[in-house]
Every structure is written in C-alpha cells, then in structure tokens.
N, C-alpha and C positions, 0 to 999 in steps of 0.2 A: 501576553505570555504570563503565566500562571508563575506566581512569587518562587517558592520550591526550585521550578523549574530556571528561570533565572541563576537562581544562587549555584544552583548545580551547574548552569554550564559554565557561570564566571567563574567556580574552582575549580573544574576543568581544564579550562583555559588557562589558569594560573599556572596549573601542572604542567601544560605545555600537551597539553590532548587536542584533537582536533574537536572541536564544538562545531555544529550544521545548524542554522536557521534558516527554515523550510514554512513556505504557505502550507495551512492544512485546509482541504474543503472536502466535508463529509456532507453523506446525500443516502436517504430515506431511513432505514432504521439504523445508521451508523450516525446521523446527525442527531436523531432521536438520544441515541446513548450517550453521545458525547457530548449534549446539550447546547450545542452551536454548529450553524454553518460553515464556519470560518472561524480560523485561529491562526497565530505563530507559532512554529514549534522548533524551541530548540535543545540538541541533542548531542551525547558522544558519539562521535566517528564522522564517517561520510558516504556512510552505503543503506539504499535501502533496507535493507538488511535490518541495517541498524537501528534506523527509525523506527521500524515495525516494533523491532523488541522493545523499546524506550516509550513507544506510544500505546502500543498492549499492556505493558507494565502499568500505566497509568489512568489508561481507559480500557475497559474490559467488553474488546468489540473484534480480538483476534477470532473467535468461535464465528460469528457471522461473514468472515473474511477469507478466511486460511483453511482450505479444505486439508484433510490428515489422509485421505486416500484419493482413491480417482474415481471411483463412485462419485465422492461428493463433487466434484471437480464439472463433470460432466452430464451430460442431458441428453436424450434422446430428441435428436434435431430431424430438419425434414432433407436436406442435403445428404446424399449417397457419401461415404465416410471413404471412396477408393478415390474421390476426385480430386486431381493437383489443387490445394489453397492459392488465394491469388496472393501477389507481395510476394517480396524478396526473404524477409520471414516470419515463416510461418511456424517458428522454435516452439514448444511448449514447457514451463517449468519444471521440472523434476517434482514426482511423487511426495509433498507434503508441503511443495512451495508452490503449490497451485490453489488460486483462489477457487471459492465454492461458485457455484454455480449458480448464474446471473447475479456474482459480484466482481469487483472490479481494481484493480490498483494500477495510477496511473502517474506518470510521472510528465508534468507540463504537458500532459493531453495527451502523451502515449501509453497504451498498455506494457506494464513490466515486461511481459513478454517479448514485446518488441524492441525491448530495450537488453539488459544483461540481467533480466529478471530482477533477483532479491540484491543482485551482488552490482546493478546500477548503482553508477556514482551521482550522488546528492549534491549540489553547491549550494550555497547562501543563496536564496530567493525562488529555488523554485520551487513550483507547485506541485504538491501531492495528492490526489484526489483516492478519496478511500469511498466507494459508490458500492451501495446494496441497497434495492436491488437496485441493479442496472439497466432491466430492462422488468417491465410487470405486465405480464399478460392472464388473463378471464382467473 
C-alpha cells in the first residue's frame, strides 16, 4: 500500500470513519496505467462507490472504465435485444454508472451489476477487479 495512502486512512481511522482494505487486480490497459497487476488499497467508506472515487482520484484510469452515456456503455451484439437475459439478474446500472464497453468492474468475481452496482458494499479483503478490455477481438 502506497505511504500517502496509508497515512490517510490511519487518520481516518483515528476520526472514527470507516477505512476499507480491498485487493485490487487490474487487467490490460488499466494495469498498463496503474503500473501493477495487483495492489492493496485502502480507502474512506465501504461502497464501491467509494473506492472508485478514491482510486480515480489517484490513478487516472476512470475514462477507460466509466462510460458517461449509453452509447459508450454498449455495442452492437449478435443476440436479438427482445430476448428474456438468463439469471435472476439481469439489472443494468443507471446512465453514467455503467461501465464502457468491453470493460469491466468486479467485485470477488461478480459484475457490479449483479451485485448493488456502485452502491455494493466493500469489506476488508475483497477483491476488486477493474478489467479493460474484457474481452478483445480482430
């Protein structure tokens, strides 16, 4: 964990805030940016949410991540767009909390999506996977 970071969440802490330590694992040009596969990161609060803004603030890798409309968000797929999704759900984030297309944010192996989206709660230890691309094709 990066000195800085440290310090800030031990005064944090002291104040009586909640502090989050979360595995971070970035994957192709998010690991490129943030110049490691793997890190600890720890943070104020306990929601994704939160992490996003405290990990953007320090690494400048929200543009590749964070879609701002639904254009970016989405892609013209080979599946018919009227047919029931499989899974119980099939939620999508709200217009600016959607990642960009063929990226990915994942919390212990699930897509946000499937989880409470942005507003997932965090605990000490798990794993965050911030993946672009996700998938790469021709």
């Amino acid at each position: 964990m990066d000195a800085d970071v440290a310090t800030d969440a031990a005064a944090a802490t002291e104040r009586g805030e909640t502090v989050t330590t979360v595995d971070v694992r970035c994957t192709g040009h998010v690991r490129t940016a943030v110049g490691q596969p793997a890190l600890e990161y720890a943070f104020e609060g306990d929601t994704l949410r939160e992490f996003l803004a405290a990990f953007f603030a320090e690494y400048d890798v929200r543009e590749m991540l964070i879609a701002e409309t639904e254009a970016e968000a989405t892609t013209k797929g080979w599946a018919p767009s009227d047919v029931g999704l499989p899974g119980s759900n099939s939620a999508k984030n709200p217009e600016g909390e959607q990642t960009r297309r063929y990226a990915r944010v994942t919390v212990n192996g699930v897509f946000n999506e499937h989880l409470d989206g942005l507003d997932t709660v965090l605990e000490d230890g798990d794993r965050v996977a911030l993946m672009y691309p996700f998938i790469y094709c021709c």
